[in-house]
Structures are given as structure tokens and as C-alpha cells.
N, C-alpha and C positions, 0 to 999 in steps of 0.2 A: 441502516443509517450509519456512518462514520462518524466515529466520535473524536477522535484526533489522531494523529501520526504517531506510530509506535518509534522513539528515538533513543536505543541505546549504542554502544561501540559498532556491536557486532552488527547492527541494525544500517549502519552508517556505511561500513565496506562493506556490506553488500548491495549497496544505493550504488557504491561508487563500482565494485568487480561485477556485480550479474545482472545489473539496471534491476532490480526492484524495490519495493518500498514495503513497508509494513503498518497496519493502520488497525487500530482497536474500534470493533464496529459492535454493532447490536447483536447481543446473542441470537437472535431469529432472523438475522439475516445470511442470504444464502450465497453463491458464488454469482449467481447471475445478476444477484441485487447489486451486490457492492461491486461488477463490471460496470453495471449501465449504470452506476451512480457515479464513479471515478471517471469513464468517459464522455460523460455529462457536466459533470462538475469544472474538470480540470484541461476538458477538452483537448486527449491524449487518445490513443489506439493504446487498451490493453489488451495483451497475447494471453492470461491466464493467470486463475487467483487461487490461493490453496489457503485451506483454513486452520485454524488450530485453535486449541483452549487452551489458556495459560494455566498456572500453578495456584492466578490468584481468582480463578473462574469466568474470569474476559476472553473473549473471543479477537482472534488477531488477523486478519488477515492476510496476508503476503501475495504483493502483487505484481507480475510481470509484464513489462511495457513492449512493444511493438517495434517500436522505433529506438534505435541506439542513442546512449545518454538521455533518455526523455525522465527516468530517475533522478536524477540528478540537477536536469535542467527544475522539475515539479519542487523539490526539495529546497532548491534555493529561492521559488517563488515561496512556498510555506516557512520561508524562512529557518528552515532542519538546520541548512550549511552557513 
């Protein structure tokens, strides 16, 4: 389950240089959960999602879209930009 859009600097040019987005999800959720929920949700093609545990014990996960600018196009619907 996604719990909001992860939005820092560094977070933000990589929205804009490698089309992905980063999003603080449920710690038991897995890559294929948070694929079919973001191409569900936000009705986008993601290409792949990589996961990580932050420093503050949230799970993040980083996601890349299919389609060029689709980053960025999502971001300004979530109001990120």
C-alpha cells in the first residue's frame, strides 16, 4: 500500500533526468505489489521498481515508468511540481 510520495531535492531531479518517482510504501509490501498498485492507481506503464529501507526504518520504493516524461507528467497530477 503507498503511503505518500517520497519528495526531496534529490528525489525531484531524478523525477525530472531518469523519469522515476519514489514513494514510501508498507514495509510488507513487495515489488509486484507496489507495480500493480501504481499501474492501477495512476494508470501509467511501470518498467520497474527497486526497493530500499531508509535510515528512519520506512521502506521506499523507486519507480521506473515505461513511457518517457510519465514521471513528471504523475508528479504534477500529485501535485510534487
Amino acid at each position: 500500500m503507498i503511503q505518500n510520495p517520497y519528495v526531496t531535492e534529490k528525489a525531484t531531479l531524478m523525477a525530472e533526468k531518469d523519469n522515476v518517482l519514489q514513494f514510501i510504501v508498507d514495509i510488507n509490501d513487495t515489488k509486484a505489489n507496489v507495480k500493480k498498485e501504481i499501474e492501477t492507481l495512476f494508470k501509467v506503464k511501470v518498467a520497474r521498481v527497486n526497493m530500499m529501507l531508509t535510515s528512519k526504518g520506512k521502506k521506499k520504493a523507486i519507480v521506473s515508468f515505461a513511457e518517457s516524461n510519465a514521471a513528471t507528467e504523475l508528479a504534477s497530477r500529485l501535485g510534487i511540481f
